[in-house]
DSSP file (Angstrom, degrees, kcal/mol; ACC not computed):
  #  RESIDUE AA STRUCTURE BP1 BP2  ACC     N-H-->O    O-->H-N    N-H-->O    O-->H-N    TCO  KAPPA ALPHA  PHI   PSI    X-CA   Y-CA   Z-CA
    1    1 A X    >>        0   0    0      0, 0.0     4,-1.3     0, 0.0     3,-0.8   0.000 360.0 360.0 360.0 -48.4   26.3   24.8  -36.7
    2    2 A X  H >>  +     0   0    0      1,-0.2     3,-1.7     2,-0.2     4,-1.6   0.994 360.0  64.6 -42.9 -64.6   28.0   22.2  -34.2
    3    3 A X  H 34 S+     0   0    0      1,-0.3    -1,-0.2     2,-0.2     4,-0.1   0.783 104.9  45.3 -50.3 -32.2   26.0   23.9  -31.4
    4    4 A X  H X> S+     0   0    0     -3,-0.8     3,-1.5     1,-0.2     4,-0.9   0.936  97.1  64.9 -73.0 -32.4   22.9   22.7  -33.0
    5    5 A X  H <X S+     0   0    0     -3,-1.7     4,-0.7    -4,-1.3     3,-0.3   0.810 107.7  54.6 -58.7 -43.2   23.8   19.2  -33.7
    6    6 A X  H 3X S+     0   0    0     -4,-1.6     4,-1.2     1,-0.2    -1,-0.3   0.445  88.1  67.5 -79.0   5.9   23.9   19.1  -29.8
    7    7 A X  H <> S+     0   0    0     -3,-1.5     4,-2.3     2,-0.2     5,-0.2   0.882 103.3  43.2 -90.2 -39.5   20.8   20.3  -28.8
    8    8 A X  H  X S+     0   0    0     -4,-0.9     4,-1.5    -3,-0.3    -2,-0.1   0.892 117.6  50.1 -61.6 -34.9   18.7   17.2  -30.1
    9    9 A X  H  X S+     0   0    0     -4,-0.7     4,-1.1     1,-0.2    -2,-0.2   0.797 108.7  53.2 -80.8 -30.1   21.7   14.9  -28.6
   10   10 A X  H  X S+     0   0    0     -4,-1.2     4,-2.3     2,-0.1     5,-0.3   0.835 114.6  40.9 -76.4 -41.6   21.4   17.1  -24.9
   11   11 A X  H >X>S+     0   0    0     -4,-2.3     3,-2.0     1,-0.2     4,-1.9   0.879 111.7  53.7 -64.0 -66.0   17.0   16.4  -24.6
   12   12 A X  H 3X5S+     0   0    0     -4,-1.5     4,-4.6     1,-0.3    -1,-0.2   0.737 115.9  37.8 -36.9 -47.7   17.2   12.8  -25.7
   13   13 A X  H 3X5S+     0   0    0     -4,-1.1     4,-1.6     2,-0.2    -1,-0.3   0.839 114.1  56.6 -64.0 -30.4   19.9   12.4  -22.8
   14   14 A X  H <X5S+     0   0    0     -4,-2.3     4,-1.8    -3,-2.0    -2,-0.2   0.973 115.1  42.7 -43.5 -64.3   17.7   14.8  -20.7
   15   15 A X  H  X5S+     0   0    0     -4,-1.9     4,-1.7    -5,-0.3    -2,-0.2   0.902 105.2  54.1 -47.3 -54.0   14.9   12.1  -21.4
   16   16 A X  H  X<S+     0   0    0     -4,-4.6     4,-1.3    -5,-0.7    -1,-0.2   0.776 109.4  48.0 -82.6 -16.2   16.3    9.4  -21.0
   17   17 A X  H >X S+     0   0    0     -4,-1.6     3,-0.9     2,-0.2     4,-0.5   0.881 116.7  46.6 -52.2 -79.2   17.8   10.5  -16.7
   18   18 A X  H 3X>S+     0   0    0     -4,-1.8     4,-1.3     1,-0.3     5,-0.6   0.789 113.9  45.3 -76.0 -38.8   14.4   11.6  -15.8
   19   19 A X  H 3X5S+     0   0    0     -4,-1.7     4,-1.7     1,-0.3     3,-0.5   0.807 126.7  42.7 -59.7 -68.3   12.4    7.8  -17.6
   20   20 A X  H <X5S+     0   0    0     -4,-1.3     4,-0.7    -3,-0.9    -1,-0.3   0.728 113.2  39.3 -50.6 -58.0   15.3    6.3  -15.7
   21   21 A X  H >X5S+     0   0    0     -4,-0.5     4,-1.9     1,-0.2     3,-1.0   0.904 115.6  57.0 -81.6 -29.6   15.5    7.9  -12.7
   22   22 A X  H 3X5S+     0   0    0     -4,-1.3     4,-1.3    -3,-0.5    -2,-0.3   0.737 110.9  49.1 -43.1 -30.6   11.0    7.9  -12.5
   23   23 A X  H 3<<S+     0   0    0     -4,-1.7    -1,-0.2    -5,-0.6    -2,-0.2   0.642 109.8  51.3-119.2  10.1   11.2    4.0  -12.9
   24   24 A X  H << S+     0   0    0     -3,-1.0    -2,-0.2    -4,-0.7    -1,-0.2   0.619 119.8  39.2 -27.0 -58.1   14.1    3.7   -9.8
   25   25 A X  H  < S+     0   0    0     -4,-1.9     2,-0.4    -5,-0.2    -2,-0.2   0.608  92.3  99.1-110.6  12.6   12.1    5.4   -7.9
   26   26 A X     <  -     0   0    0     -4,-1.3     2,-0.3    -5,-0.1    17,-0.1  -0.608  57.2-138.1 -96.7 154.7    8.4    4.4   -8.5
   27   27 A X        -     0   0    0     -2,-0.4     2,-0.7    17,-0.0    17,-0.2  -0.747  25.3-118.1-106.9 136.0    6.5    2.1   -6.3
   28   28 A X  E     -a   44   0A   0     15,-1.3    17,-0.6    -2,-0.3     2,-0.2  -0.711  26.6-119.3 -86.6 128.8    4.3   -0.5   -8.1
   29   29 A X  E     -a   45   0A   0     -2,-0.7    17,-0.2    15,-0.2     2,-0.2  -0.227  44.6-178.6  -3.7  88.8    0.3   -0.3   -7.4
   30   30 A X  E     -a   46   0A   0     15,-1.6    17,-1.5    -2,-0.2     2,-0.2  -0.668  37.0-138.6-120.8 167.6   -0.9   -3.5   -5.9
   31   31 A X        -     0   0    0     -2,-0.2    14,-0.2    15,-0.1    17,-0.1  -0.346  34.0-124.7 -98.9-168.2   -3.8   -5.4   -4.5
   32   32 A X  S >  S+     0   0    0     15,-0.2     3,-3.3    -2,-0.2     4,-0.4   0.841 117.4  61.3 -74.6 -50.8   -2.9   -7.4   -1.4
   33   33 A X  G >  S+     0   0    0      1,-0.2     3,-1.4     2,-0.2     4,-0.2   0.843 102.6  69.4 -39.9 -44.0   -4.1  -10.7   -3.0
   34   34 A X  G >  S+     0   0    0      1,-0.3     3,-1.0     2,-0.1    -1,-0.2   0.584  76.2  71.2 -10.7 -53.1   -1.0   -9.4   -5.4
   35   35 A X  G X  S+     0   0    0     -3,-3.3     3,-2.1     1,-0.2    -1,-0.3   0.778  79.6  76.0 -75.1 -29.3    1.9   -9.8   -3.4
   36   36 A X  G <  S+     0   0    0     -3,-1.4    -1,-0.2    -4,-0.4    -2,-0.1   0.849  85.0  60.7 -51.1 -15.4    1.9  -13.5   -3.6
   37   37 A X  G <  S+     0   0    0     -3,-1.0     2,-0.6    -4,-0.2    -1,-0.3   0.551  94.7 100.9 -90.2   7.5    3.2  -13.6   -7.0
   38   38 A X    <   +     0   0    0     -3,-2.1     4,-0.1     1,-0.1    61,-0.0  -0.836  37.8 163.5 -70.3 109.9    6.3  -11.7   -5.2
   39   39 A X        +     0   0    0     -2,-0.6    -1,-0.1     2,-0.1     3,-0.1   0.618  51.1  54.0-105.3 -38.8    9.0  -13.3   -4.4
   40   40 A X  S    S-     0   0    0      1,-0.3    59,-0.3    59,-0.0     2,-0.1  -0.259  97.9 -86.4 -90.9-170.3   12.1  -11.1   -3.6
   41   41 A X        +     0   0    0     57,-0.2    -1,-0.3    -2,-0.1    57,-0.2  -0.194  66.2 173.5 -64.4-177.9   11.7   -8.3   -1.0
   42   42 A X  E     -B   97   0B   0     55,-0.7    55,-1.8    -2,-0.1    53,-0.1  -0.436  40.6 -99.0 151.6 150.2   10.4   -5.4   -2.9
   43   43 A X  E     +B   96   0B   0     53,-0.2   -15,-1.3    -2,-0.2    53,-0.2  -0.128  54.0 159.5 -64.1 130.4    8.9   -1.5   -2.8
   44   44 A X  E     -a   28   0A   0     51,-1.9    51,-0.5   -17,-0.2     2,-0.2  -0.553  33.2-157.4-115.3 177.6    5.2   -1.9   -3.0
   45   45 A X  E     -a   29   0A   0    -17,-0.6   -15,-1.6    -2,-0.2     2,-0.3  -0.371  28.6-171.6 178.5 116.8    2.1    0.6   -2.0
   46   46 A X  E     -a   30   0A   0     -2,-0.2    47,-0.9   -17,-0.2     2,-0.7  -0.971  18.3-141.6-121.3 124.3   -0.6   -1.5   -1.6
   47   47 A X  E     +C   92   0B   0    -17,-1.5     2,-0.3    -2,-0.3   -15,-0.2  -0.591  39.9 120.5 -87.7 113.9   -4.6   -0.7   -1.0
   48   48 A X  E     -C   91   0B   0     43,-1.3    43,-2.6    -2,-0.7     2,-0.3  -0.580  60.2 -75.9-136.3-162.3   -7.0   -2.8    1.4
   49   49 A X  E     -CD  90  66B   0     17,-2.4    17,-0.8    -2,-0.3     2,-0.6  -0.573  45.5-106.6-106.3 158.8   -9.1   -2.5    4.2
   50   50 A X  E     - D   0  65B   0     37,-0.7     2,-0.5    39,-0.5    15,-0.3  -0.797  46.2-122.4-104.0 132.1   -7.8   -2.2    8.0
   51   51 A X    >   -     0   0    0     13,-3.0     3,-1.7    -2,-0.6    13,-0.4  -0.889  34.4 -96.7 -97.2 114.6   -8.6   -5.7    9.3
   52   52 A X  T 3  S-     0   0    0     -2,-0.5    34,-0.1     1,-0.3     2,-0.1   0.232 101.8  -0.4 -28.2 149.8  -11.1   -5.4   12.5
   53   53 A X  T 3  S+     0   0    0     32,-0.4    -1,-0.3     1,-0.2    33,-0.1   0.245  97.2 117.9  65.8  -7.2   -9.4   -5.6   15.7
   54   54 A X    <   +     0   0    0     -3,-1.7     2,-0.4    10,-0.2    -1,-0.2   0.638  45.9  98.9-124.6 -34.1   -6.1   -6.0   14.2
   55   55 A X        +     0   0    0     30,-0.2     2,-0.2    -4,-0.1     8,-0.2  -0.454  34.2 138.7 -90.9 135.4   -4.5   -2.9   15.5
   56   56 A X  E     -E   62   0B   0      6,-3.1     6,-2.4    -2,-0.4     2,-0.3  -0.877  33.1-141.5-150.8 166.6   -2.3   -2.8   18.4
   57   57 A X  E     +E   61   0B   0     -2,-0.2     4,-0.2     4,-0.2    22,-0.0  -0.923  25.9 160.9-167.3 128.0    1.3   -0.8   19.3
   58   58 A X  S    S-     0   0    0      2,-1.5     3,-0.1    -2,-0.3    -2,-0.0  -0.705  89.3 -43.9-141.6  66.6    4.0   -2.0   20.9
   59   59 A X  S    S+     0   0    0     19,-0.0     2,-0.2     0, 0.0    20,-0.1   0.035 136.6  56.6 104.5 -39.4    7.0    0.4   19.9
   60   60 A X  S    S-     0   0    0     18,-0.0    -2,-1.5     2,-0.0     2,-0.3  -0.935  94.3-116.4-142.6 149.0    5.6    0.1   16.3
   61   61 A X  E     -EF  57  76B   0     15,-1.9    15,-2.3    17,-0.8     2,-0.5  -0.468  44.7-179.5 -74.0 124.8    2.5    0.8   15.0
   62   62 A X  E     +EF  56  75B   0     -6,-2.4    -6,-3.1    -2,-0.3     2,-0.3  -0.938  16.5 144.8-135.6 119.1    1.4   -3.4   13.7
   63   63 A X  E     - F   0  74B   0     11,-3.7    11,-2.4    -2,-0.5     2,-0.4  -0.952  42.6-125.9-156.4 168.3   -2.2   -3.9   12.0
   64   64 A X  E     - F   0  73B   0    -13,-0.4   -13,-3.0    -2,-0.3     2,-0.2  -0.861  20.6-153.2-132.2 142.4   -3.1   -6.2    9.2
   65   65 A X  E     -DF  50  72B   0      7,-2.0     7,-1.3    -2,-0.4     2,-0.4  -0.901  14.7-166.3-125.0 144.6   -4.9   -5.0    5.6
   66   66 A X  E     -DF  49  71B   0    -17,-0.8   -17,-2.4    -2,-0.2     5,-0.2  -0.951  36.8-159.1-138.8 153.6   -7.1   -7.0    3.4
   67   67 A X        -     0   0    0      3,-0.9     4,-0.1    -2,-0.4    -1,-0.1   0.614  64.8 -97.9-101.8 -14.4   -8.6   -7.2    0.3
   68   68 A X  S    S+     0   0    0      2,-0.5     3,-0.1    -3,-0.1    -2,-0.0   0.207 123.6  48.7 123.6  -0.4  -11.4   -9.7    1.4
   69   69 A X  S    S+     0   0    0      1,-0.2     2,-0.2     0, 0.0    -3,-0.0   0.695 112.6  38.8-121.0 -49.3   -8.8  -12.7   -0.2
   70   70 A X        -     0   0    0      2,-0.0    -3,-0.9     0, 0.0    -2,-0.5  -0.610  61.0-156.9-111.8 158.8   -5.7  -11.9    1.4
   71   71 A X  E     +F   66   0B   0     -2,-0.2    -5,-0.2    -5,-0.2     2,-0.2  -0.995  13.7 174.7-132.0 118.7   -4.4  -10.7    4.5
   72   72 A X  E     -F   65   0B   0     -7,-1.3    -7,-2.0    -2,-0.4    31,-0.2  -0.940  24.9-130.3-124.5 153.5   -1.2   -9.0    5.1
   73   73 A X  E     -Fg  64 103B   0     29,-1.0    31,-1.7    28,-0.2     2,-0.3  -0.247  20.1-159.8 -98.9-163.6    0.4   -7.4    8.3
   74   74 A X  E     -Fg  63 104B   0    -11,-2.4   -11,-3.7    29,-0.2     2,-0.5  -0.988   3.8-165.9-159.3 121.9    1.8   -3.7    8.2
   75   75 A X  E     -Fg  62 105B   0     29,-3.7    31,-4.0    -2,-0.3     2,-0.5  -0.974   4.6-175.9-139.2 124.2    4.3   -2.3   10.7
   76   76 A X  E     -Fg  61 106B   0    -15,-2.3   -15,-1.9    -2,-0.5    31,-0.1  -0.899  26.6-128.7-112.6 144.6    4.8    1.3   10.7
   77   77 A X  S    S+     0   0    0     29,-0.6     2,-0.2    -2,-0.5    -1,-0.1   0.319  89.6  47.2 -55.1   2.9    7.8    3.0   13.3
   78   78 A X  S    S-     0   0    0    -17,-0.0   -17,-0.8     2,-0.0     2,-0.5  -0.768  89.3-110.8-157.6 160.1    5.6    5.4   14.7
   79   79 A X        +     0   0    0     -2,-0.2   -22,-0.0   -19,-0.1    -2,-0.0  -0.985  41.6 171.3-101.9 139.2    2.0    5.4   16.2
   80   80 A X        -     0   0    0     -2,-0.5    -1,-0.0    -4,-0.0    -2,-0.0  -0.408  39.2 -98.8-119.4  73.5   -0.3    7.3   14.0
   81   81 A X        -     0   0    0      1,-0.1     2,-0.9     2,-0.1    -2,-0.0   0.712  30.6-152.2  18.2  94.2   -4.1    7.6   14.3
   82   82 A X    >   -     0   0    0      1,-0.2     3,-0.8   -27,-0.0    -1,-0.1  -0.569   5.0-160.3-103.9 132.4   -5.7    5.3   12.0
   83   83 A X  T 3  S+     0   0    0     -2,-0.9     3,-0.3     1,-0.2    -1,-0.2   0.806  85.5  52.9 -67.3 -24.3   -9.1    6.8   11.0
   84   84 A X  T >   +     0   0    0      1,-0.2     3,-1.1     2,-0.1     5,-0.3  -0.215  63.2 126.9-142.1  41.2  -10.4    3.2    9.9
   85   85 A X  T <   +     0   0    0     -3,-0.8   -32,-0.4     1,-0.3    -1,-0.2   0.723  61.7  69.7 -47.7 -43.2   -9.8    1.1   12.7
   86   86 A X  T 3  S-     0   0    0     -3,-0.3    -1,-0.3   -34,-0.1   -34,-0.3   0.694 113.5-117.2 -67.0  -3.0  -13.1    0.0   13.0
   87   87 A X  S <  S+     0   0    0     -3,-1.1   -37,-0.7   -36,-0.1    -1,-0.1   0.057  90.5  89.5 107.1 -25.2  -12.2   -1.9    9.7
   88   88 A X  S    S+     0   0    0    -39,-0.1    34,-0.2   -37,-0.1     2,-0.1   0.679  72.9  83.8 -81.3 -21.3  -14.8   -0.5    6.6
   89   89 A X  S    S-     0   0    0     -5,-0.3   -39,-0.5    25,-0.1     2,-0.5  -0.364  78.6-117.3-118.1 154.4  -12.4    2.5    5.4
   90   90 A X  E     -CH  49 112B   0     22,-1.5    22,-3.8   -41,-0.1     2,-0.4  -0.765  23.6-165.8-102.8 135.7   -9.4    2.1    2.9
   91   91 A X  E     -CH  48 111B   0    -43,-2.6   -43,-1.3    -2,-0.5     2,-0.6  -0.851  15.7-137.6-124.3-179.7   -6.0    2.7    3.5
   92   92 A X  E     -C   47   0B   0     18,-1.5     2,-0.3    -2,-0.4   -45,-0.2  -0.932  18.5-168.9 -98.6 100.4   -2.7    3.1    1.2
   93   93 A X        -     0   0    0    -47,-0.9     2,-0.3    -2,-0.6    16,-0.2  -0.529   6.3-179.7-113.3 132.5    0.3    1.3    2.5
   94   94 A X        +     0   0    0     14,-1.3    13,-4.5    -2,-0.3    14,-0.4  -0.811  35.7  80.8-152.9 108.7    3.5    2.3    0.6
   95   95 A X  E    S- I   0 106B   0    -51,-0.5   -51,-1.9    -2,-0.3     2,-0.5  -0.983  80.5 -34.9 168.0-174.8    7.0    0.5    1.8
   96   96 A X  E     -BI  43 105B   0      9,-0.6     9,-1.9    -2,-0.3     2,-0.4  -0.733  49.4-134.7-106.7 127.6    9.0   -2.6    1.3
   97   97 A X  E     -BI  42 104B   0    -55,-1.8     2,-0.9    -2,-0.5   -55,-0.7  -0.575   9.8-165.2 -49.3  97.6    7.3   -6.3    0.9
   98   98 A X    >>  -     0   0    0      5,-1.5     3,-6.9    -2,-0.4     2,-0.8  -0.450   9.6-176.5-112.3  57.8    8.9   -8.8    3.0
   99   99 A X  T 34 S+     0   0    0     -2,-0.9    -1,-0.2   -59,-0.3   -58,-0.1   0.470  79.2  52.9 -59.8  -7.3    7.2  -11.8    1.2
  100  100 A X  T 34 S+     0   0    0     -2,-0.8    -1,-0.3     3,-0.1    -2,-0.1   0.737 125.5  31.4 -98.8 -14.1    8.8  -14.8    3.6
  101  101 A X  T <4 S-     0   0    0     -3,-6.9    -2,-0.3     2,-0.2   -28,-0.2   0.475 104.5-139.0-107.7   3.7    7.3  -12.6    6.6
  102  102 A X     <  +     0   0    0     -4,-0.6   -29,-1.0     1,-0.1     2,-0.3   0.817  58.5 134.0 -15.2  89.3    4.4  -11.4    4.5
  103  103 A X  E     -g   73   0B   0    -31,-0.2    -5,-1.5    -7,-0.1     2,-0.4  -0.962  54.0-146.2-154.9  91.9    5.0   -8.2    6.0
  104  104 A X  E     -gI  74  97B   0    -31,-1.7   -29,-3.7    -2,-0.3     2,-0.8  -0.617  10.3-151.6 -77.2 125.4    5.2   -4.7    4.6
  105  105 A X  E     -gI  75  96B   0     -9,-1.9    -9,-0.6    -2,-0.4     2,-0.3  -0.890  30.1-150.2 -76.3 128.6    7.6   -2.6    6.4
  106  106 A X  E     +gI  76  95B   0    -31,-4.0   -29,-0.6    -2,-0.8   -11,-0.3  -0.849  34.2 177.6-114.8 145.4    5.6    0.7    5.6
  107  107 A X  S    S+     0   0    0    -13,-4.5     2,-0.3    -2,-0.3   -12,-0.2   0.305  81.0  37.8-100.4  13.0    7.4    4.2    5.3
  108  108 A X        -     0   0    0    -14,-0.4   -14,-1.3     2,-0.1     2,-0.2  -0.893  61.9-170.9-166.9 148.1    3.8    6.1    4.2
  109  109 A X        -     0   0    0     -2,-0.3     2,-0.4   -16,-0.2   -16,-0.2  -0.799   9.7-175.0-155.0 147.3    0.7    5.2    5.7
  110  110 A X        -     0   0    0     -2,-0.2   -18,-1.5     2,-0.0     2,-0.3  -0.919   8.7-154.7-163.3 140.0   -2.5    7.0    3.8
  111  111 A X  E     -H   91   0B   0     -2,-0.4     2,-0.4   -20,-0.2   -20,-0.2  -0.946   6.4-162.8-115.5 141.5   -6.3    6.7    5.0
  112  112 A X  E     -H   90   0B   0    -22,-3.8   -22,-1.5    -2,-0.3     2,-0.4  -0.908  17.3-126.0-130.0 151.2   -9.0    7.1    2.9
  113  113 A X        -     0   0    0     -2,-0.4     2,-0.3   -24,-0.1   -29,-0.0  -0.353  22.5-123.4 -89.6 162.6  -12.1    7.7    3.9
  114  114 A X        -     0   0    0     -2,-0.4    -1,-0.1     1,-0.1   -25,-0.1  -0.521  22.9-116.6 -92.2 126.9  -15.6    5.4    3.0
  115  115 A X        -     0   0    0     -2,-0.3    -1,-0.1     1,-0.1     0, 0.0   0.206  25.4-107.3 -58.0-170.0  -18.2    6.4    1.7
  116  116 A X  S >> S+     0   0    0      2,-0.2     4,-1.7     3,-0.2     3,-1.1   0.799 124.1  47.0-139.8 -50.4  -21.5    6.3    3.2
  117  117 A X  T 34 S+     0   0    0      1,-0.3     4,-0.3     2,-0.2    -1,-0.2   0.912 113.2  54.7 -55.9 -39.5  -22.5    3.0    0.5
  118  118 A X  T 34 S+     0   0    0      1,-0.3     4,-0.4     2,-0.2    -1,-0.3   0.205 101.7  54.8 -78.5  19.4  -19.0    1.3    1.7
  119  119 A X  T <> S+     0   0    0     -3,-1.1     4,-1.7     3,-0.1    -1,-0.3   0.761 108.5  45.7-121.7 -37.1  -19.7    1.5    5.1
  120  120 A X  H  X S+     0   0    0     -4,-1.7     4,-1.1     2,-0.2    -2,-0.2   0.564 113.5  50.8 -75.2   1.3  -23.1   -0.4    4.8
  121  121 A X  H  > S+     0   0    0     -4,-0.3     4,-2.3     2,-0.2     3,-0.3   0.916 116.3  42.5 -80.0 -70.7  -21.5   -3.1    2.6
  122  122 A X  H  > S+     0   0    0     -4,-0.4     4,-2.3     1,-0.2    -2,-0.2   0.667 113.7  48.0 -52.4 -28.2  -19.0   -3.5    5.0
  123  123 A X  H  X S+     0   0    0     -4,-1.7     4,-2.4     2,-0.2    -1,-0.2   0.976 117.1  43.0 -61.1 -76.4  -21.2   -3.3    7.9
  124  124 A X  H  X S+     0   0    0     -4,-1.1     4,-0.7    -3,-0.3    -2,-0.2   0.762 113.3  52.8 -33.9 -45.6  -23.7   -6.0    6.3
  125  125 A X  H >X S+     0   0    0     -4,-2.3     4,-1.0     2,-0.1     3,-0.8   0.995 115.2  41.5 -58.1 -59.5  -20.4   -8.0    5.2
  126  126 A X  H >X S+     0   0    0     -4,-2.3     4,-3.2     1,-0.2     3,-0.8   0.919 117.1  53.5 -41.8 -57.7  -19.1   -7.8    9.5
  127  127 A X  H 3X S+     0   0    0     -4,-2.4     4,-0.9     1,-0.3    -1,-0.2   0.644 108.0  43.4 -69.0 -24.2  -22.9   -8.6   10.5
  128  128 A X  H << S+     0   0    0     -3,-0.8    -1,-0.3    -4,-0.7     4,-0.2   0.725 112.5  52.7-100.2 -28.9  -23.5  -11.7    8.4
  129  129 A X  H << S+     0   0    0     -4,-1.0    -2,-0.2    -3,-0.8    -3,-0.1   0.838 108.5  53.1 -80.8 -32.6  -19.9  -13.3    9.4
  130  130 A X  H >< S+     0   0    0     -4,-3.2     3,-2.2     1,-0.2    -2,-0.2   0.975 109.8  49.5 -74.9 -48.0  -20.8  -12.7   13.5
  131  131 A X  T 3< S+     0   0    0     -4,-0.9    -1,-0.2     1,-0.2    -2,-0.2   0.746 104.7  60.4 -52.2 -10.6  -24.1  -14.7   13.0
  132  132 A X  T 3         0   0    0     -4,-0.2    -1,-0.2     1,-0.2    -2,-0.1   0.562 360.0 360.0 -91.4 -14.0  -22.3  -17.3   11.4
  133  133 A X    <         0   0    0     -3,-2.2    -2,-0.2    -4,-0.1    -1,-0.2   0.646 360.0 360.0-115.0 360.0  -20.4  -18.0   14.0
């Protein structure tokens, strides 16, 4: 009879690691424009746009993401092939927010690629801002 009384008292504690240990180790979903209301460092994975021209490596991979409001740069340890250099394609940024440098150190890097509509928005968006200047 004892041995049952423990079985409800073993999940609940079961439950309550894994909600504990899932909300240690999840990273919160952000815009870029987002991260100002950040203040400490802290683990992010944030989605933008590859900001034209932006990417260059010099030991570490260093490129700047946008949301079309905000701007922050992004320094990954490694070189990797960024698919969306030319600036239209989205990528996924995942690592810690350095909010005095506004500066994601990233450990994950994620491309996706743009569709066929986002590439003439973006294209049209680029086209209108070089005549303008």
């Amino acid at each position: 009879m004892r041995r049952n009384k423990l079985i409800p008292v073993f999940l609940f504690l079961l439950l309550f690691a894994v909600v504990g240990y899932l909300s240690l180790t999840s990273t919160a979903y952000l815009s870029v424009s987002d991260l100002k209301q950040i203040k400490n460092p802290t683990r992010v994975a944030v989605m933008g746009n590859v900001s034209k021209g932006s990417v260059r490596f010099a030991g570490e991979l260093e490129f700047v993401i946008t949301d079309g409001k905000s701007e922050v740069k992004v320094i990954y340890p490694t070189w990797i092939q960024l698919d969306n250099v030319s600036g239209y394609g989205k990528v996924v940024v995942e690592g810690i927010y350095y909010p005095e440098l506004n500066t994601i150190k990233a450990e994950r890097i994620q491309t996706k690629c743009p569709s066929k509509e986002e590439i003439e928005i973006y294209s049209k968006k680029y086209a209108s801002k070089e005549q303008s200047k």
